[in-house]
N, C-alpha and C positions, 0 to 999 in steps of 0.2 A: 866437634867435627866427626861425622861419621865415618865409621873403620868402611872400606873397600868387603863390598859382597856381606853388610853388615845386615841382618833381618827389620821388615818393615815394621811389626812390631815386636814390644816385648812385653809380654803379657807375666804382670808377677801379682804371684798368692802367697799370702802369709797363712800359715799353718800351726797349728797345736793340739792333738788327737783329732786328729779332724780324718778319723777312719771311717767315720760315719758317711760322709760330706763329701770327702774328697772325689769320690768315682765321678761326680754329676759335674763336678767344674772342669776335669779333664776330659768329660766324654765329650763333653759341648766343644772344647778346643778341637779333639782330633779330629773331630767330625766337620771342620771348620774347612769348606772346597778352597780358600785363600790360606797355602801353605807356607807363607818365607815368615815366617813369625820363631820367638824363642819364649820358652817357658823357664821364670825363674820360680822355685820354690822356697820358699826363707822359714823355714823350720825352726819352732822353739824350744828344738829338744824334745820333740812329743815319744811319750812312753806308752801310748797305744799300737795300731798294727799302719801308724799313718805315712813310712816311709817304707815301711814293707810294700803296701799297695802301690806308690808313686814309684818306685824302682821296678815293677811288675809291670806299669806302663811305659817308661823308662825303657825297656826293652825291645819295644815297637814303633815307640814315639821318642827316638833319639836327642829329639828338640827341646829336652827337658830337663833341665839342670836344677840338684839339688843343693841348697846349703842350709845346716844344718848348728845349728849351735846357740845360746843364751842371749836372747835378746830381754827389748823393756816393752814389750808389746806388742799392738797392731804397726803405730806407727814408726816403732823403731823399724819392721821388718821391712815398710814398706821403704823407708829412707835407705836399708843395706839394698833392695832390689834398685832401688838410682842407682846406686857407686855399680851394681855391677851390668844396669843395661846396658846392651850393644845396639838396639832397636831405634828406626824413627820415631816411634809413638807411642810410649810407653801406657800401659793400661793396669790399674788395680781391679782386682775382684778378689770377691771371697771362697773362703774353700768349700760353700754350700750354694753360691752361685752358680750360673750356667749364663754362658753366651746365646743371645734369644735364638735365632735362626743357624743352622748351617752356613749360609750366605750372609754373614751380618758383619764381617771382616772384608769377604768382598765388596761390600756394598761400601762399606766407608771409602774400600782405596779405590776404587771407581770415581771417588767426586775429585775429581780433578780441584775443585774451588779451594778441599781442605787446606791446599800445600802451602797458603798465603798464611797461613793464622800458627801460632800456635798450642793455643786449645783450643777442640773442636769437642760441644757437648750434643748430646742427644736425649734419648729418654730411659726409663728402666719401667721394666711390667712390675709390680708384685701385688698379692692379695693384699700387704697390706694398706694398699693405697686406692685400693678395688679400682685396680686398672692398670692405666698408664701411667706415669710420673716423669717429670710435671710442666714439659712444654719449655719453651722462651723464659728465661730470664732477666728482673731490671735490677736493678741498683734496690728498688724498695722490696722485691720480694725476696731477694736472698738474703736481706736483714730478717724476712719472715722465718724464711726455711731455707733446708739446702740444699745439692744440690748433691747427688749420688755419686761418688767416683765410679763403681759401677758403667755411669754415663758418657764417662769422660775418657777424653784421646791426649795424652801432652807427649810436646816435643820437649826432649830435653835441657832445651833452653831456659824452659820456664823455672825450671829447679834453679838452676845460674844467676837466673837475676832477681827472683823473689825468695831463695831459699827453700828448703824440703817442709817435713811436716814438725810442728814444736809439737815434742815429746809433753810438754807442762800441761798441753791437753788429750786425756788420756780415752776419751771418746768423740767429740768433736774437732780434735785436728784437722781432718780434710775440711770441715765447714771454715773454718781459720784459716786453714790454707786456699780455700775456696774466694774468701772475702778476698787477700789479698792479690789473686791475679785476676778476679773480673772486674777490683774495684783501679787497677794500674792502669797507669796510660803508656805502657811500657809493654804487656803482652797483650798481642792481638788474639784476638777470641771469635769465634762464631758457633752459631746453633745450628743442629740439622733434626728436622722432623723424621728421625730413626729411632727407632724402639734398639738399644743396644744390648741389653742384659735381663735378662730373669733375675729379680734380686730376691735373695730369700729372705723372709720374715722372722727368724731367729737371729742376726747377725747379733753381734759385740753392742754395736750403736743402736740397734733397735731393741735392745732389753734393758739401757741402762742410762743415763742421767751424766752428765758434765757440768757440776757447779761452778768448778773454777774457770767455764768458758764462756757459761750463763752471766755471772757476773762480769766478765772481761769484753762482753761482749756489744755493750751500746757505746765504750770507749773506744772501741776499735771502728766502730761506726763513724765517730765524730773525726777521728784519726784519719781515716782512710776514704770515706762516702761523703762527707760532709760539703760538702763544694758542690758533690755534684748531683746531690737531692735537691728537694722544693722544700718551703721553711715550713708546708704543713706536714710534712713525712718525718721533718727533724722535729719541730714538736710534740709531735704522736710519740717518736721512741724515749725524747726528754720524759709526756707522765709515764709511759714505760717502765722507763729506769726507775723514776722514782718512786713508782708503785714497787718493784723487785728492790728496791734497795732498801726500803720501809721495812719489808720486812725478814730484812738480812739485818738492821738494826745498824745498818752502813750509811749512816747519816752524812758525813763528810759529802760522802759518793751523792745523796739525796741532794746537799745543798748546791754542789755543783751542776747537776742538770737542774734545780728550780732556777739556777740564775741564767741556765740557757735557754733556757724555757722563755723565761721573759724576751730573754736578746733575742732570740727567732723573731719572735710577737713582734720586737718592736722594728725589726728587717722586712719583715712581710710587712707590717702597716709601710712602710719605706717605699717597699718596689710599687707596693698596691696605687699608692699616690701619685708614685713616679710613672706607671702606664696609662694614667687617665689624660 
């Protein structure tokens, strides 16, 4: 439940020398004409100039609150920014980020439609996507890719009934946490053709690799998607798996998607007979 006179959103950045970085994610905030918002900052104890600067803004942009102390990461920081938002719609970015437009906050609380849903996604610019990224969302392309938090607005409801980020995946957690609330029939979700963020092309997730999410990752599929795919989409990710599992020498894992592999085949030969 929302506290009385609580800010519409709450916009938190996780931080670690991020003196470099930092000016471009807070100037895009201040400069933001939609003011009832809070800034958390979740600091990993950075030994750079990176809370001298954010206390220096701090000064003029009173809406900014630091905390400061030993965390397990990106997504630890972002799970202490949960426990401490007071906002409707809580939003991550990075400390090399920037909010795309001045009016890009306004634009969101103007749609009246959001207030039904609660996650509402949009787009992110960056070069390294040479453009926009990446439109609508189904079920089979966010098994492809994912899906930027950058992009994304949650109420915090959705932490309550799906849980926050698992720390066990130490670069793809939000893709994880992403699977489970578009794959739920529990939170309601909608797209808006908004460009929301500048993302930058250096982040944490875009320089480095998640094995342990890479392989957790077409279980989580049959776990969670599985119902509500076509038996040729489950097929495709079964040789998938079994190609990625070949040569992780995870045989078990291999034998398990060959036998669903077949069972697809023999479900699609099924329905295919049954609509003629």
């Amino acid at each position: 439940m929302l506290i009385k006179n609580s800010p519409i959103f709450s916009i938190i950045i996780p931080t670690y020398n991020s003196g470099k970085t930092i000016s471009v994610a807070l100037d895009s905030i201040i400069s933001q004409t939609f003011k009832n918002l809070e800034v958390l900052i979740i600091d990993n104890l950075s030994t750079d100039d990176t809370i001298k600067i954010i206390e220096n803004y701090k000064e003029q942009f009173t809406k900014i609150t630091i905390n400061s102390e030993r965390d397990k990461g990106i997504y630890d920081a972002m799970n202490k920014g949960i426990d401490l938002a007071k906002g409707e719609w809580l939003y991550f970015m990075g400390s090399d980020d920037s909010i795309y437009e001045s009016t890009t906050l306004q634009q969101f609380a103007n749609r009246d439609e959001v207030l039904d849903f609660e996650v509402v996604y949009g787009n992110v610019y960056s070069p390294r996507f040479n453009g926009i990224y990446d439109g609508e969302f189904t079920f089979a392309k966010l098994a492809e890719k994912n899906i930027c938090h950058q992009a994304i607005f949650f109420k915090s409801s959705v932490f309550k009934k799906i849980g926050s980020f698992n720390l066990k995946y130490k670069i793809h957690a939000d893709w994880d946490h992403n699977m489970r609330w578009f794959y739920s029939k529990k939170i309601s979700k909608a797209y808006i053709n908004q460009v929301i963020a500048y993302y930058s092309d250096n982040g944490f997730s875009s320089l480095n690799e998640d094995n342990v999410f890479k392989n957790d990752k077409f279980f989580k599929l049959l776990k969670l998607a599985s119902k509500q795919m076509h038996y040729s989409e489950l097929i495709l990710y079964c040789n998938k798996a079994i190609k990625l599992y070949k040569t992780q020498n995870m045989y078990l894992s291999c034998l398990v998607f060959l036998t669903l592999k077949y069972f697809y085949r023999i479900l699609r030969k099924i329905s295919s007979i049954k609509s003629k």
